[in-house]
C-alpha positions as CSV (number, residue, x, y, z in Angstrom):
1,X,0.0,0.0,0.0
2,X,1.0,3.4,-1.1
3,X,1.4,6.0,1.6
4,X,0.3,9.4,0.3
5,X,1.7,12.6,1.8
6,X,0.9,16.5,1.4
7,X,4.0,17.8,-0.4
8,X,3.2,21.0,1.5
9,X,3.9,19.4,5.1
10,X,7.3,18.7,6.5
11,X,8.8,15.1,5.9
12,X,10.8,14.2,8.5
13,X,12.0,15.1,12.4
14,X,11.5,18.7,13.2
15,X,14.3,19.9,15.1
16,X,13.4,23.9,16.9
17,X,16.2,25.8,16.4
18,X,16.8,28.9,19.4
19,X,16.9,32.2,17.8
20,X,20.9,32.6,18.4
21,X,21.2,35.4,16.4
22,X,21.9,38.8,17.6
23,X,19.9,42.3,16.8
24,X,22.0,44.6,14.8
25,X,22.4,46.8,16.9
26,X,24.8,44.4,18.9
27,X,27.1,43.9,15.5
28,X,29.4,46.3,15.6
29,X,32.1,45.0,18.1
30,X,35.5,42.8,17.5
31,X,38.4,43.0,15.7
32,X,40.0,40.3,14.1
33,X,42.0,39.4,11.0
34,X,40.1,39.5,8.1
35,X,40.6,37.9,4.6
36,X,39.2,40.1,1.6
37,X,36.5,37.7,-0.4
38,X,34.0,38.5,-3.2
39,X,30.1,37.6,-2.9
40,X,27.0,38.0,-4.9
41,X,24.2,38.8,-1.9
42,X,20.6,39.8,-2.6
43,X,19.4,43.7,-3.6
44,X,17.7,43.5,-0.8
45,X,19.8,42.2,1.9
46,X,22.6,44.6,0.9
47,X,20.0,47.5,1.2
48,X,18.8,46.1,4.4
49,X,22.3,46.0,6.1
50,X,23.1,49.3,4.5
51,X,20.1,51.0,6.5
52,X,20.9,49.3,9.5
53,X,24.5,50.3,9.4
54,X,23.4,54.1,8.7
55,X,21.2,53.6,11.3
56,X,24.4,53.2,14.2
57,X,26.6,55.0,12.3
58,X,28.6,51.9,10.9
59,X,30.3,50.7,7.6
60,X,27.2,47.4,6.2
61,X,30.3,45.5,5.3
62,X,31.2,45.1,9.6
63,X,27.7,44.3,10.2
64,X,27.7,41.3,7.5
65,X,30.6,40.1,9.1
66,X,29.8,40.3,12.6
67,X,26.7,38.5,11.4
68,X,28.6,35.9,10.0
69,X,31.2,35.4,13.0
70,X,28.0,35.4,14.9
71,X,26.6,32.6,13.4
72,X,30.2,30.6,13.0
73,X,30.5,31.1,16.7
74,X,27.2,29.7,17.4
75,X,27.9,26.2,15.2
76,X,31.7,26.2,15.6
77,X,31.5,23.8,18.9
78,X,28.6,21.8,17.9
């Protein structure tokens, strides 16, 4: 017998994931060596960190990276 499924619903275990991620207003501390890299993001998401970092007086590129240290911090001991 065929089991039928809604493609709509998740398949699988659901695992809730904590909101680790900080505010942006919290992203615009550390220094540490940085390597120069090239990216294609999103319109949007550059616009988005671009008003965020006008917002507290900030540069978008440091609050992309603190995001991304962020996160890497976060999954770096699991």
């Amino acid at each position: 017998m065929k089991k039928n499924h809604d493609s709509d619903m998740p398949v699988g275990k659901i695992r809730v994931v904590k909101d680790f991620l900080p505010p942006p207003e919290v992203l615009f501390v550390g220094v540490d060596e940085k390597v120069r890299v090239n990216i294609y993001l999103s319109k949007a998401s550059i616009q988005y960190f671009k008003k965020q970092a006008q917002k507290h007086h900030t540069k978008y590129q440091k609050v992309i990276r603190e995001l991304l240290d962020s996160y890497v911090m976060q999954h770096h001991a699991a």
